[in-house]
PDB file of N, CA, C and O in Angstrom:
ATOM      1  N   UNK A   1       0.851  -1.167   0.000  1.00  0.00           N
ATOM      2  CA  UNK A   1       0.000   0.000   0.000  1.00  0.00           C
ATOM      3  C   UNK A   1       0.897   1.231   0.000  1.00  0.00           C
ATOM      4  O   UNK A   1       1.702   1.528   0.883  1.00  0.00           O
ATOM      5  N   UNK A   2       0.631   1.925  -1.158  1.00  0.00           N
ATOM      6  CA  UNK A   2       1.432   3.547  -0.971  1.00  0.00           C
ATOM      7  C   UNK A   2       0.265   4.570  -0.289  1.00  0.00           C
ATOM      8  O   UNK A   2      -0.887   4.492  -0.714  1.00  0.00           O
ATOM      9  N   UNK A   3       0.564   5.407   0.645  1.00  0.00           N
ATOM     10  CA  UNK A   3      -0.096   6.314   0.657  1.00  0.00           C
ATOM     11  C   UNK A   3       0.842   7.646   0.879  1.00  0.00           C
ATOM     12  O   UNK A   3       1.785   7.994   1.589  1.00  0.00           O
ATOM     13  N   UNK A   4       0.205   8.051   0.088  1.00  0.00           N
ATOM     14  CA  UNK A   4       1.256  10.000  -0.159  1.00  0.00           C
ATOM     15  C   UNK A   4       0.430  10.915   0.807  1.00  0.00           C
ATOM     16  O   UNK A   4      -0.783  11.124   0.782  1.00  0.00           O
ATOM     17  N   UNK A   5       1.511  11.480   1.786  1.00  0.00           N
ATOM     18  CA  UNK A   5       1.396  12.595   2.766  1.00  0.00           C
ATOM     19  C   UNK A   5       1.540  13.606   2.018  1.00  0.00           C
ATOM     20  O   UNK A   5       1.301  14.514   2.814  1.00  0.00           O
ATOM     21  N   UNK A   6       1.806  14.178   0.863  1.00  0.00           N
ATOM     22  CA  UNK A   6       2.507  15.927   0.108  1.00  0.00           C
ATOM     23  C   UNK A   6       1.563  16.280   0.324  1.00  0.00           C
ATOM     24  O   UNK A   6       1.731  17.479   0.545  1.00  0.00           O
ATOM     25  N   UNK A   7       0.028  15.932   0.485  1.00  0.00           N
ATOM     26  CA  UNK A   7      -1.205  17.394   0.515  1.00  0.00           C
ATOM     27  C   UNK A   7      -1.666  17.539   1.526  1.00  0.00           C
ATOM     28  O   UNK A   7      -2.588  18.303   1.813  1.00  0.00           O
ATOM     29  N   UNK A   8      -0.625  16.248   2.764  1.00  0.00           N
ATOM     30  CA  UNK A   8      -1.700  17.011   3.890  1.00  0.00           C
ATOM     31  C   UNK A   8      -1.234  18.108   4.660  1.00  0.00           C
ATOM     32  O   UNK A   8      -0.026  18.254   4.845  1.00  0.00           O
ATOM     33  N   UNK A   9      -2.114  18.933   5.152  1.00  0.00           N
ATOM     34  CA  UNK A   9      -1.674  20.391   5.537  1.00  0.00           C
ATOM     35  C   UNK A   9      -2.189  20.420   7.154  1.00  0.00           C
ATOM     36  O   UNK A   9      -1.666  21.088   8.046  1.00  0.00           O
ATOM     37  N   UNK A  10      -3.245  19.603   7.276  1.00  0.00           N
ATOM     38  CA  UNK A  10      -3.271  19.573   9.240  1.00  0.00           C
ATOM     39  C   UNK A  10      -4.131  18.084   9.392  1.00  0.00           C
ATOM     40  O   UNK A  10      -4.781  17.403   8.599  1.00  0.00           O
ATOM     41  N   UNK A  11      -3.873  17.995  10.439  1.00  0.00           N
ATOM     42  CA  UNK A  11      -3.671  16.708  11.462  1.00  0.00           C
ATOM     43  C   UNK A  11      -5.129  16.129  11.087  1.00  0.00           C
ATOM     44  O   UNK A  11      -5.170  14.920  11.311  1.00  0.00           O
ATOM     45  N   UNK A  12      -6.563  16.747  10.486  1.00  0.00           N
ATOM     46  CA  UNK A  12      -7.865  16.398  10.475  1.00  0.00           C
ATOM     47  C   UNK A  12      -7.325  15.881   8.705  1.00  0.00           C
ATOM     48  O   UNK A  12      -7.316  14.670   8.482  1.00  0.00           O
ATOM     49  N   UNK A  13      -7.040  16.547   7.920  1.00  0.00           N
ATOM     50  CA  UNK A  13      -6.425  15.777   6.618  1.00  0.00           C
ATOM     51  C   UNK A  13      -6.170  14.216   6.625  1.00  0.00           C
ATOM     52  O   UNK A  13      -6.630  13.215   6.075  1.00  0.00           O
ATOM     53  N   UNK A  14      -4.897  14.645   7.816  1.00  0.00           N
ATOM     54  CA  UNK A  14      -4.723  12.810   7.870  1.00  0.00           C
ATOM     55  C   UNK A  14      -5.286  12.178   8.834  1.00  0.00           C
ATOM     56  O   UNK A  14      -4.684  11.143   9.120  1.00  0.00           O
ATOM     57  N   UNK A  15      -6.334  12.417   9.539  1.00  0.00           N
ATOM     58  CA  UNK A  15      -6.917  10.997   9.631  1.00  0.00           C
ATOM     59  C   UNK A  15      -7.963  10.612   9.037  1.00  0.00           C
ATOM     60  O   UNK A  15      -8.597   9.567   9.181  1.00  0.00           O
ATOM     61  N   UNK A  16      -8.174  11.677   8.206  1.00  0.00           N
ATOM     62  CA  UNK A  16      -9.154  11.482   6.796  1.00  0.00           C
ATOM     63  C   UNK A  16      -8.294  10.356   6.294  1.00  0.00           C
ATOM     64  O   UNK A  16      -8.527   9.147   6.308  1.00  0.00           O
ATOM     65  N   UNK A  17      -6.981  11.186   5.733  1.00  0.00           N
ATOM     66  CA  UNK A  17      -6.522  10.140   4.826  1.00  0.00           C
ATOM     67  C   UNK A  17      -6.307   8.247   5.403  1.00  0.00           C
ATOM     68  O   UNK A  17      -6.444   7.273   4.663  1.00  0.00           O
ATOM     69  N   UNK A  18      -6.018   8.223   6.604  1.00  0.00           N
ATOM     70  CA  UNK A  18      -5.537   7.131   7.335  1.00  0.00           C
ATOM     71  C   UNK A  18      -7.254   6.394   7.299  1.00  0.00           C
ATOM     72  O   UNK A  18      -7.694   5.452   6.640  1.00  0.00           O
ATOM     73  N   UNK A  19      -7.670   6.969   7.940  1.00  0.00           N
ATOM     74  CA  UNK A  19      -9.466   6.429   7.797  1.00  0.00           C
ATOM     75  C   UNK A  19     -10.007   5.355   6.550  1.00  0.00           C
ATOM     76  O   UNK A  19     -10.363   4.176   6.551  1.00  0.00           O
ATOM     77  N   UNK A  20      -9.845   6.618   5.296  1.00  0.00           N
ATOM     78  CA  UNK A  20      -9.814   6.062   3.790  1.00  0.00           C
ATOM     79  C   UNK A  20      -8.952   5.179   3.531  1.00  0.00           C
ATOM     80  O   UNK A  20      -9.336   4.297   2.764  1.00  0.00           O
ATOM     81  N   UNK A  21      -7.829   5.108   3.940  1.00  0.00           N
ATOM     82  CA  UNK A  21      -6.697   4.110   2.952  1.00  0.00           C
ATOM     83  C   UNK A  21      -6.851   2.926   4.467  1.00  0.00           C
ATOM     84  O   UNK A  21      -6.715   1.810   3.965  1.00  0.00           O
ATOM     85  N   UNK A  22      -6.990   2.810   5.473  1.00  0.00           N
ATOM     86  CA  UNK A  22      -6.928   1.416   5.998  1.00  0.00           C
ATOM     87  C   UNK A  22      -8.803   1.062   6.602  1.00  0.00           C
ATOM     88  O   UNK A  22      -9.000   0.226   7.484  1.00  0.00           O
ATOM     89  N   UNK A  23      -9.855   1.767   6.015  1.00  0.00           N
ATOM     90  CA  UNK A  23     -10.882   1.544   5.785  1.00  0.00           C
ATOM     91  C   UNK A  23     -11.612   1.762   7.456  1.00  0.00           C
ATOM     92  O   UNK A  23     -12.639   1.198   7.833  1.00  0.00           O
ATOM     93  N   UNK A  24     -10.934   2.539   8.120  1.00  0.00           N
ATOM     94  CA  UNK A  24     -11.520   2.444   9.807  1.00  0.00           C
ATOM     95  C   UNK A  24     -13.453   2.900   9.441  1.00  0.00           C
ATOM     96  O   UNK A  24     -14.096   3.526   8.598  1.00  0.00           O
ATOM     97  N   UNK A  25     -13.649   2.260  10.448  1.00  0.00           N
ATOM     98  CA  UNK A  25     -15.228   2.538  10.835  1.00  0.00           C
ATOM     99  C   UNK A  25     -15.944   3.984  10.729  1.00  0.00           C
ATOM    100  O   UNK A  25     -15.276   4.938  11.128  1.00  0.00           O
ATOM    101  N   UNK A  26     -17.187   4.223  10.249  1.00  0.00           N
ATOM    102  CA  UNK A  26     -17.649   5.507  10.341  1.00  0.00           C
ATOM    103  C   UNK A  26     -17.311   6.297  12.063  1.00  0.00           C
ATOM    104  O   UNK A  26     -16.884   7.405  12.391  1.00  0.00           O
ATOM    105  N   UNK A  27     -17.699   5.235  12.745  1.00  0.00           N
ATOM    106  CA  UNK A  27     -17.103   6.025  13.801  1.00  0.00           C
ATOM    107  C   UNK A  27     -15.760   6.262  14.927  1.00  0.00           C
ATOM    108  O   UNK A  27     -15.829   6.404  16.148  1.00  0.00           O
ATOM    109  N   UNK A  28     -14.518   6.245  14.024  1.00  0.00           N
ATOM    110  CA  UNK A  28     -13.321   6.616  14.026  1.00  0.00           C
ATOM    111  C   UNK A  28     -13.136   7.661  14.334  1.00  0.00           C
ATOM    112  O   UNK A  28     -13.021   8.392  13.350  1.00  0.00           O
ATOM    113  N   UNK A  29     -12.969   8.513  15.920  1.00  0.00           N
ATOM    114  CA  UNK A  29     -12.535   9.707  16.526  1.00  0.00           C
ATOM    115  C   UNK A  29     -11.874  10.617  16.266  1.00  0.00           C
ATOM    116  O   UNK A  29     -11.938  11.684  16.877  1.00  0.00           O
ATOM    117  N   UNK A  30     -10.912  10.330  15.072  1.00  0.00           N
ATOM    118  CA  UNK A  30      -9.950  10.995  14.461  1.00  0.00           C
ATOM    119  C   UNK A  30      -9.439  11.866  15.358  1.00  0.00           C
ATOM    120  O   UNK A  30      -9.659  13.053  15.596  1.00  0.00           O
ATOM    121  N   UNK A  31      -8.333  10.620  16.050  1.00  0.00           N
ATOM    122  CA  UNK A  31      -7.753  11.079  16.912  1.00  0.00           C
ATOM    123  C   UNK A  31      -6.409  10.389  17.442  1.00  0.00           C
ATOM    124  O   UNK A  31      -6.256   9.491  16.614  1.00  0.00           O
ATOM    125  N   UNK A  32      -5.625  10.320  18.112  1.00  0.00           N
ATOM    126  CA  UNK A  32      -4.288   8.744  17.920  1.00  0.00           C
ATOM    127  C   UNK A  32      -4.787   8.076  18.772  1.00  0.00           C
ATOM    128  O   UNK A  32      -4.746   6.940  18.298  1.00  0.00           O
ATOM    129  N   UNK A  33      -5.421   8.001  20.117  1.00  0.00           N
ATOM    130  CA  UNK A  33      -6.710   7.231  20.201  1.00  0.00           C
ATOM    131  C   UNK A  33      -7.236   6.692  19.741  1.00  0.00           C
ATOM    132  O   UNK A  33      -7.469   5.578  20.209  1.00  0.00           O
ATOM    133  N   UNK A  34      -7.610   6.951  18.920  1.00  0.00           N
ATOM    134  CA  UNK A  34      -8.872   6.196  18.220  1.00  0.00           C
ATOM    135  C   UNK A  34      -7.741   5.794  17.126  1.00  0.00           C
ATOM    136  O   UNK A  34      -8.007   4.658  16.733  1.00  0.00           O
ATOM    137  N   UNK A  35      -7.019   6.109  16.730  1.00  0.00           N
ATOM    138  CA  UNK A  35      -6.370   5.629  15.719  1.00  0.00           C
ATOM    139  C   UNK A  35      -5.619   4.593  15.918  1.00  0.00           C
ATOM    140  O   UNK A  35      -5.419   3.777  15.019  1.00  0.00           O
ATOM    141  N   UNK A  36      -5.198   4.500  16.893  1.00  0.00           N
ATOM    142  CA  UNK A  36      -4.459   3.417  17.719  1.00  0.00           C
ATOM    143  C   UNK A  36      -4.967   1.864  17.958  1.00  0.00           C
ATOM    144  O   UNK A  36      -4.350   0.798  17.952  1.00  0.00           O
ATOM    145  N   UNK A  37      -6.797   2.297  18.238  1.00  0.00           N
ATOM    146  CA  UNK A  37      -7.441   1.115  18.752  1.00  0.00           C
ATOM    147  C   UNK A  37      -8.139   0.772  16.994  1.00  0.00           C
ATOM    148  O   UNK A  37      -8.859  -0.226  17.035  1.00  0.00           O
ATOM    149  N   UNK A  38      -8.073   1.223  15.960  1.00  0.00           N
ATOM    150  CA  UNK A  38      -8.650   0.869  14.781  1.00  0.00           C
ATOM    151  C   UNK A  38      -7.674   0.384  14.082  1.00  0.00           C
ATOM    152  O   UNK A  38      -7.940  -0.473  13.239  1.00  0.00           O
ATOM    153  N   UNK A  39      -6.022   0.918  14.314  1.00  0.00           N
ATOM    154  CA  UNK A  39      -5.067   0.523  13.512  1.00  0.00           C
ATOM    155  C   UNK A  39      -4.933  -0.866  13.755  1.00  0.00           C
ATOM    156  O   UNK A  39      -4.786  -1.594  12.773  1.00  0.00           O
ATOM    157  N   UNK A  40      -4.962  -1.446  15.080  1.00  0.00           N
ATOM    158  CA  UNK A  40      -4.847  -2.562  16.087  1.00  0.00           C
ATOM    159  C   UNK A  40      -5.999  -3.615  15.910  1.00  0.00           C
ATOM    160  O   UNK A  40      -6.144  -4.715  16.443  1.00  0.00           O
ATOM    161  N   UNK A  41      -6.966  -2.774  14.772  1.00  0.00           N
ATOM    162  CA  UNK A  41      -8.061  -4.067  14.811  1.00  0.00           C
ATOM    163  C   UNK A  41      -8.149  -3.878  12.970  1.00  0.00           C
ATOM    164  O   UNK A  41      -9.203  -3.481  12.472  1.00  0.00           O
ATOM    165  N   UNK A  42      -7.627  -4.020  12.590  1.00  0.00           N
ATOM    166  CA  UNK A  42      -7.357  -3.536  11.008  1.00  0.00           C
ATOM    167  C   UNK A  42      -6.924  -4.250  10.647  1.00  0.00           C
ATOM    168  O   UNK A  42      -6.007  -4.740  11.306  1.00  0.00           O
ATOM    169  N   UNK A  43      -7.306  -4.884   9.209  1.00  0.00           N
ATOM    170  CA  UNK A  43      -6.674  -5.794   8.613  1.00  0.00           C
ATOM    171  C   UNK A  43      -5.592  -5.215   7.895  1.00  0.00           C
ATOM    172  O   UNK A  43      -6.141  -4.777   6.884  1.00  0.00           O
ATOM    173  N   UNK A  44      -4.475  -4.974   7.825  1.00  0.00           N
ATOM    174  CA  UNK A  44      -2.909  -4.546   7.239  1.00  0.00           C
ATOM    175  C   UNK A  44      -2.394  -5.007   5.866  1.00  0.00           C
ATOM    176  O   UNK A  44      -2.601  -6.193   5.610  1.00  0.00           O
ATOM    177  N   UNK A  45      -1.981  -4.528   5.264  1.00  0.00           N
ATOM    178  CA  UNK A  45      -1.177  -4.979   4.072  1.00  0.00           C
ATOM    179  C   UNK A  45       0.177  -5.460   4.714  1.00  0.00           C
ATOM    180  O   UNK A  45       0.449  -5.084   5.854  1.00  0.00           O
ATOM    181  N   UNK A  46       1.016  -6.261   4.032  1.00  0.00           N
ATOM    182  CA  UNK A  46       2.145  -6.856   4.339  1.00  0.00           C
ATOM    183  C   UNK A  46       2.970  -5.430   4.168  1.00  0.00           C
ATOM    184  O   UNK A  46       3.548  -5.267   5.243  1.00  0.00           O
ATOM    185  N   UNK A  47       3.249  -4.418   3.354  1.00  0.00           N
ATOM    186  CA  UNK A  47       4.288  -2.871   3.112  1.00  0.00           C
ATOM    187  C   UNK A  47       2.975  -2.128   3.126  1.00  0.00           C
ATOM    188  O   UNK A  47       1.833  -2.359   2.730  1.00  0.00           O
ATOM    189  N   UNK A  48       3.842  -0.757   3.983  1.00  0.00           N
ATOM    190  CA  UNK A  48       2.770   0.274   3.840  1.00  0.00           C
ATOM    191  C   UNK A  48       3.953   0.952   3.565  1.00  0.00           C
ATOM    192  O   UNK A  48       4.933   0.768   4.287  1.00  0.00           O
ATOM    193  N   UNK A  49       4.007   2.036   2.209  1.00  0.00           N
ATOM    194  CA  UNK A  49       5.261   2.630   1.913  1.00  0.00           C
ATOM    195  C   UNK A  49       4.558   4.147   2.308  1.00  0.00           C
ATOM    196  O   UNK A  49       3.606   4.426   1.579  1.00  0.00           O
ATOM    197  N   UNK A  50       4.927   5.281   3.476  1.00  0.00           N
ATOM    198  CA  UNK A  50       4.217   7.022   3.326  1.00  0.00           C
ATOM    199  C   UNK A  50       5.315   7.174   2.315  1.00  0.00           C
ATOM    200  O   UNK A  50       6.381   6.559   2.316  1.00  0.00           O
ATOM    201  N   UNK A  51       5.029   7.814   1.702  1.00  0.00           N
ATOM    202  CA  UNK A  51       5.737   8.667   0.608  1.00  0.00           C
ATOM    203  C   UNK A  51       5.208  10.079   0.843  1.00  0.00           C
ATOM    204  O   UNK A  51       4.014  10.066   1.143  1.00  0.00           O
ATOM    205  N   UNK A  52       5.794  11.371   0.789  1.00  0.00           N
ATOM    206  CA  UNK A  52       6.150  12.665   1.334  1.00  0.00           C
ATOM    207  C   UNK A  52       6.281  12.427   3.282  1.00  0.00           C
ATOM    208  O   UNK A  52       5.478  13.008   4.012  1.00  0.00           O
ATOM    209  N   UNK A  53       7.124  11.735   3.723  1.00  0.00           N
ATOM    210  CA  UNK A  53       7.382  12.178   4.807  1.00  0.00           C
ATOM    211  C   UNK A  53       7.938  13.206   5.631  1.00  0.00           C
ATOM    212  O   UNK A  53       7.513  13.846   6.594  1.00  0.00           O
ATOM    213  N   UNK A  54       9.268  13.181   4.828  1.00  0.00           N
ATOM    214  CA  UNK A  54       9.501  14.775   5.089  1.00  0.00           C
ATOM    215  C   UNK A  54       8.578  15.407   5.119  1.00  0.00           C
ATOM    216  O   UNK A  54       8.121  15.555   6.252  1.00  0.00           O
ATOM    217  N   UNK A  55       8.101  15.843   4.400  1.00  0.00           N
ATOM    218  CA  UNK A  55       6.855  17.006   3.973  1.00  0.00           C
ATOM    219  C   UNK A  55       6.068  17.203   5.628  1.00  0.00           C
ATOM    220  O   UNK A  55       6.074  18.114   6.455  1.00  0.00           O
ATOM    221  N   UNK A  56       5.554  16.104   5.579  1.00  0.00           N
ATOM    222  CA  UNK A  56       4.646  15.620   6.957  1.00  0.00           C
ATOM    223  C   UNK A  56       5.624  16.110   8.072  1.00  0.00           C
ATOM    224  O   UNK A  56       5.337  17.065   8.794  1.00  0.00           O
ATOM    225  N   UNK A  57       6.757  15.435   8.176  1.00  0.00           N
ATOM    226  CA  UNK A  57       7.164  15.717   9.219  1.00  0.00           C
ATOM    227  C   UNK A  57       7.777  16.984   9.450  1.00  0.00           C
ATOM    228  O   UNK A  57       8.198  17.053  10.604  1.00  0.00           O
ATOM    229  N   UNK A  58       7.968  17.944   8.818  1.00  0.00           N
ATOM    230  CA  UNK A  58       8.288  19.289   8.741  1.00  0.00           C
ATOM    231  C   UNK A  58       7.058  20.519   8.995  1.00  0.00           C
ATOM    232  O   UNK A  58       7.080  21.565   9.644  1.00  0.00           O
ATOM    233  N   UNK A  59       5.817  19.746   8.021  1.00  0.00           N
ATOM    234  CA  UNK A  59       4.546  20.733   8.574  1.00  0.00           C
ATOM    235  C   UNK A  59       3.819  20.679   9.719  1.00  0.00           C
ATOM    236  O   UNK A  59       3.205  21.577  10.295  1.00  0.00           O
ATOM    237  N   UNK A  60       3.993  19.163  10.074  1.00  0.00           N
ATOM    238  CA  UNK A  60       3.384  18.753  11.103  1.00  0.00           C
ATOM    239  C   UNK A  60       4.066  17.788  11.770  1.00  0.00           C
ATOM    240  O   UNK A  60       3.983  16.571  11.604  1.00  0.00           O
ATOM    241  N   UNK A  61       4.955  18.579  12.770  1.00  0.00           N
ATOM    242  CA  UNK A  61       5.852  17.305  13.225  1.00  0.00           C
ATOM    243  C   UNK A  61       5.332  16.489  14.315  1.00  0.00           C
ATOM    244  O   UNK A  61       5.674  15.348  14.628  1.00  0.00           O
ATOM    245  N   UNK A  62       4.178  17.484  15.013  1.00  0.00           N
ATOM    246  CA  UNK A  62       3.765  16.350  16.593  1.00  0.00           C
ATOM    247  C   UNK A  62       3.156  15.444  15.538  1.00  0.00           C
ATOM    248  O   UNK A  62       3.620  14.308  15.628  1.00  0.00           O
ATOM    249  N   UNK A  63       2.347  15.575  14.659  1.00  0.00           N
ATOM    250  CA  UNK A  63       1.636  14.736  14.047  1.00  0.00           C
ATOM    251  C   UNK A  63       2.738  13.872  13.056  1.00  0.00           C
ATOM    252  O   UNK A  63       2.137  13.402  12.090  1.00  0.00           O
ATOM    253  N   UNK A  64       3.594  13.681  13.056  1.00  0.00           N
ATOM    254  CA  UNK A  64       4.316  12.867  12.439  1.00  0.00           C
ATOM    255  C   UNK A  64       4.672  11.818  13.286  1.00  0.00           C
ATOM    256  O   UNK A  64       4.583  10.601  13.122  1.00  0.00           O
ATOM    257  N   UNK A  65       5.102  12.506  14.247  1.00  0.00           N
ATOM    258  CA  UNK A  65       5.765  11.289  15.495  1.00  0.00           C
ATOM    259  C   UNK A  65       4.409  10.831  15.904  1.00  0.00           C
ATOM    260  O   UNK A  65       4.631   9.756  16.461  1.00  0.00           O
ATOM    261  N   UNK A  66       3.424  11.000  15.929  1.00  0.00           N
ATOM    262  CA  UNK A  66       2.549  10.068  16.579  1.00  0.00           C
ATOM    263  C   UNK A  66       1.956   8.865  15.595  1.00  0.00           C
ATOM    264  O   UNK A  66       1.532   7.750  15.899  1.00  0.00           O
ATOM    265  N   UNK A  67       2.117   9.664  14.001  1.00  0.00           N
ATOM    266  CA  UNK A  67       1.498   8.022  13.620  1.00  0.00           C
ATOM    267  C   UNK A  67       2.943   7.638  13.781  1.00  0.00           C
ATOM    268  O   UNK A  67       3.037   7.001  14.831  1.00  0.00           O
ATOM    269  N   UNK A  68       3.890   7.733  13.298  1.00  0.00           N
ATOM    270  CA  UNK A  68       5.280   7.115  13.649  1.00  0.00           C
ATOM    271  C   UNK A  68       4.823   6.235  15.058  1.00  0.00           C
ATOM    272  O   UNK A  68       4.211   5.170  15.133  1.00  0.00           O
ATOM    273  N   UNK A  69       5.154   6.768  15.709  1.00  0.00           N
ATOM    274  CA  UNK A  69       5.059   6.157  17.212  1.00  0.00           C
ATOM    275  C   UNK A  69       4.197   4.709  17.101  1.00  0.00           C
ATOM    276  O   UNK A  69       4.391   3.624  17.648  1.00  0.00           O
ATOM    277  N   UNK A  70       3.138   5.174  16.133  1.00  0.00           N
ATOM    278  CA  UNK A  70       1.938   4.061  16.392  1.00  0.00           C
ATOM    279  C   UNK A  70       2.115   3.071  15.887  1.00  0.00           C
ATOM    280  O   UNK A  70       1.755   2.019  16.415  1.00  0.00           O
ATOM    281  N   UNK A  71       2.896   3.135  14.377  1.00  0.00           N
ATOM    282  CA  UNK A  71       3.597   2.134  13.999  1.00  0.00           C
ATOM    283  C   UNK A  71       4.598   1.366  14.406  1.00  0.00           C
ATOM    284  O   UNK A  71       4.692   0.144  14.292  1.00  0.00           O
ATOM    285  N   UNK A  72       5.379   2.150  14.907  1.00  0.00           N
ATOM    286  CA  UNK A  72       6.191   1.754  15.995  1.00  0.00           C
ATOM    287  C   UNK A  72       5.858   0.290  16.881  1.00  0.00           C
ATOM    288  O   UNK A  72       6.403  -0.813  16.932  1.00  0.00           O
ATOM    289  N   UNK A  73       4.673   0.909  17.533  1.00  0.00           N
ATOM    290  CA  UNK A  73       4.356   0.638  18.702  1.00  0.00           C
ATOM    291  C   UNK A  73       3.721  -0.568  18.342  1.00  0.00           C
ATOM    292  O   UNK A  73       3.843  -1.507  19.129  1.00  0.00           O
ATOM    293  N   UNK A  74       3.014  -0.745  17.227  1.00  0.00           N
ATOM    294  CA  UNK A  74       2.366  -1.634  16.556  1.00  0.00           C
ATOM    295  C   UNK A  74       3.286  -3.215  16.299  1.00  0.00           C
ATOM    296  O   UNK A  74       2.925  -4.375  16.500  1.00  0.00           O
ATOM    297  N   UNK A  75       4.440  -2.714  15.836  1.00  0.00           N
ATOM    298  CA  UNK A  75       5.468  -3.836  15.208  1.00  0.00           C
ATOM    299  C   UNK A  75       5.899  -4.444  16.574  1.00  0.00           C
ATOM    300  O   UNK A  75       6.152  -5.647  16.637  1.00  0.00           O
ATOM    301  N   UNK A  76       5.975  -3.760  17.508  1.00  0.00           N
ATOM    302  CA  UNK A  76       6.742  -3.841  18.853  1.00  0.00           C
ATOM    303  C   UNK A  76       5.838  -4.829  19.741  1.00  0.00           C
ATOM    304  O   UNK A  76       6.153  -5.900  20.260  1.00  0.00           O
ATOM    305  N   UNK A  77       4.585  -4.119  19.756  1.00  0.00           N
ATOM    306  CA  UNK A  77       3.433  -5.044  20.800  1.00  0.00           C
ATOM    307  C   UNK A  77       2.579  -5.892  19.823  1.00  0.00           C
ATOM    308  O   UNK A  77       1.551  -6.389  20.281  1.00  0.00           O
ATOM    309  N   UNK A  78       2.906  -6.115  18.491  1.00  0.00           N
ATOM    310  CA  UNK A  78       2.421  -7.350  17.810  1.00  0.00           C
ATOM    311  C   UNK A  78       3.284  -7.781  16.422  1.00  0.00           C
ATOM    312  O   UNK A  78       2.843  -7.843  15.275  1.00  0.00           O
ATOM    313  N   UNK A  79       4.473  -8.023  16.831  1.00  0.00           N
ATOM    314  CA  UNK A  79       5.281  -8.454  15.880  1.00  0.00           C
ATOM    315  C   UNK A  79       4.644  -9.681  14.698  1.00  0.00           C
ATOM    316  O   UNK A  79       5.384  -9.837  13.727  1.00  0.00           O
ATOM    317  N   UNK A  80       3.464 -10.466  14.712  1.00  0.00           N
ATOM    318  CA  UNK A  80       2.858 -11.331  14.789  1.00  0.00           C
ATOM    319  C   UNK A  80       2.016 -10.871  13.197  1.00  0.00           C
ATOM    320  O   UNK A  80       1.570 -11.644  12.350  1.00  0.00           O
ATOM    321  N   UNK A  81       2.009  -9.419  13.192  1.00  0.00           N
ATOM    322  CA  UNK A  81       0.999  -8.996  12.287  1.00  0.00           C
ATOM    323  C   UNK A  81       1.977  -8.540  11.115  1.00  0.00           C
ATOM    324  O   UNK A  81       1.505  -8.258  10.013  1.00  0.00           O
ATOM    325  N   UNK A  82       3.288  -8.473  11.356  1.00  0.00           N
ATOM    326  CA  UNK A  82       4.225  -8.535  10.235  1.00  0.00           C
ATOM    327  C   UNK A  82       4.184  -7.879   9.180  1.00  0.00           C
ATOM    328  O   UNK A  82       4.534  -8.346   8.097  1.00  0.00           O
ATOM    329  N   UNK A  83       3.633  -6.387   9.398  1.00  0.00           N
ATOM    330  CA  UNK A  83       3.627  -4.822   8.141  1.00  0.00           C
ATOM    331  C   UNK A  83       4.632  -4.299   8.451  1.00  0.00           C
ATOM    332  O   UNK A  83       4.836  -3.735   9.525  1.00  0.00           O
ATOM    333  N   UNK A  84       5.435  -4.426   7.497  1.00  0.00           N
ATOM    334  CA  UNK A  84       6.741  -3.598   6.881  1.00  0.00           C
ATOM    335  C   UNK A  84       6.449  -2.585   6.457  1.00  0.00           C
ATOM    336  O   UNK A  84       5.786  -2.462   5.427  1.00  0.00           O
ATOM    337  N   UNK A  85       7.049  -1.250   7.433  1.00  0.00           N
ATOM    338  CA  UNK A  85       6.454   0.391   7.052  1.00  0.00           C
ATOM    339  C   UNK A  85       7.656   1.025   6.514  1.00  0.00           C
ATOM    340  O   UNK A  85       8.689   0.998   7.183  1.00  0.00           O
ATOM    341  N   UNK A  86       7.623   1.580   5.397  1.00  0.00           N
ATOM    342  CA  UNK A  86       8.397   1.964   4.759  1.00  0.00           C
ATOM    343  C   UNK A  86       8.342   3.922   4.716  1.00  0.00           C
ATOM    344  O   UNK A  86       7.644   4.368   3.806  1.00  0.00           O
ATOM    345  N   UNK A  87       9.021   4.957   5.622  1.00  0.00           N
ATOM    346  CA  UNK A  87       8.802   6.061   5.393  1.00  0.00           C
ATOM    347  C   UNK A  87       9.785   6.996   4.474  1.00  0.00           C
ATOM    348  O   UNK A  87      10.889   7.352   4.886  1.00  0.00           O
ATOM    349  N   UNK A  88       9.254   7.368   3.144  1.00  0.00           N
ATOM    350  CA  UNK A  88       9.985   7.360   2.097  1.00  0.00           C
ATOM    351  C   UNK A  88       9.758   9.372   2.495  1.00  0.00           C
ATOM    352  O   UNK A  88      10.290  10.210   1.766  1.00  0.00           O
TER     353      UNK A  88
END
């Protein structure tokens, strides 16, 4: 799965975008909360490549480190689910 960060411009963008591309529930908080407990019950692609990270992480850096983090956190407390994140 590619998904491109270059257009997002604030933190409600992407969890639009995150929502749409890993299909979370209409009622998804859009929030790392809520993003956390939907990412965790989500069916995953084996690669998720962000492409414009920089970008992301320069306009919006708390919001970078937190999906970061989540992925992170994801590989760490369920190695089991085996998505290779690629931040290009």
């Amino acid at each position: 799965m590619r998904i491109d960060l270059i257009m997002i411009e604030n933190e409600n963008q992407l969890h639009e975008l995150m929502a749409n591309c890993f299909g979370f529930p209409d009622y998804y908080g859009k929030n790392w909360d809520a993003f956390w407990d939907c990412l965790c019950d989500s069916d995953l692609p084996k690669d998720i490549e962000f492409v414009g990270s920089n970008h992301l992480k320069s306009a919006l850096p708390e919001s970078f480190e937190s999906l970061k983090s989540c992925f992170d956190d994801l590989s760490r407390e369920y190695p089991n689910i085996g998505t290779r994140v690629d931040w290009d």
